[in-house]
N, C-alpha and C positions, 0 to 999 in steps of 0.2 A: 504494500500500500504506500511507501515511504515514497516508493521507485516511482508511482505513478503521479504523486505528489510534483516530484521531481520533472518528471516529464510534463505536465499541464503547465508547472511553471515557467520551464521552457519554452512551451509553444506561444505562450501570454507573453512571452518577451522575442520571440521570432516575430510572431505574430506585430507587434507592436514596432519593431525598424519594419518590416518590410510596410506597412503603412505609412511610418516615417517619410524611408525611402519615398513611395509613390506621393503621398504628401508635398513633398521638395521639388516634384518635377514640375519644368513649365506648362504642361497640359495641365489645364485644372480638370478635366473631364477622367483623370485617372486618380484625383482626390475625391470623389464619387464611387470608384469600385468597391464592391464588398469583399473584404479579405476573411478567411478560415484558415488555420494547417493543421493540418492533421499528419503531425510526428513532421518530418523534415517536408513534408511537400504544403507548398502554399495552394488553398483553392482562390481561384479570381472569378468574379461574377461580377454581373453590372451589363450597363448599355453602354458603348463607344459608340462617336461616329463616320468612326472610318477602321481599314483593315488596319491601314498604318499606324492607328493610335492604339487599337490593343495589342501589336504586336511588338511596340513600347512598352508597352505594360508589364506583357510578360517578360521580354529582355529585363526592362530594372527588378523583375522581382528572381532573374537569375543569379541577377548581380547582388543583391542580400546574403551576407556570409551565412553558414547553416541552410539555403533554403536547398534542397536535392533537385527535389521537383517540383513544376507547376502546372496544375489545372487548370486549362482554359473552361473556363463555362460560362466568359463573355460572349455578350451577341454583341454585334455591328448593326448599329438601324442607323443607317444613313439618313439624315432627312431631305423630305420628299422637294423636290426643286420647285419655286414659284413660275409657271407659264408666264409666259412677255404677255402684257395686254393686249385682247384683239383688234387687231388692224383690219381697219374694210380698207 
């Protein structure tokens, strides 16, 4: 029970830079993701709007010392483009 003590405290402090981490970047749309780890692998959730920004995401949460691995279970909802007004 000690060990598992041990470990949850762990993860609340993994858990805690690699939010830092995303925190500090200049996309603010990756201080919005939701972080979980479970043991050495970070989960990431949330909505981005584009590939290239959650695959920012994932790269800084490799770069978090401790993190093994990362869950993507970001979606990409690009928003939807405004039509030009109709021209007769």
């Amino acid at each position: 029970m000690v060990a598992t003590k041990v470990i949850d405290r762990d993860c609340g402090e993994l858990e805690a830079r690699v939010r830092g981490f995303l925190g500090r970047h200049p996309f603010p749309v990756l201080r919005r993701l939701h972080v979980e780890m479970d043991g050495d692998a970070a989960i990431l959730q949330g909505i981005v709007g584009s590939y290239y920004e959650r695959q920012v995401a994932i790269e800084c949460c490799k770069r978090v010392a401790g993190v093994r691995r990362v869950v993507d279970q970001i979606r990409v909802d690009a928003p939807t483009p405004i039509p030009p007004p109709y021209q007769r």
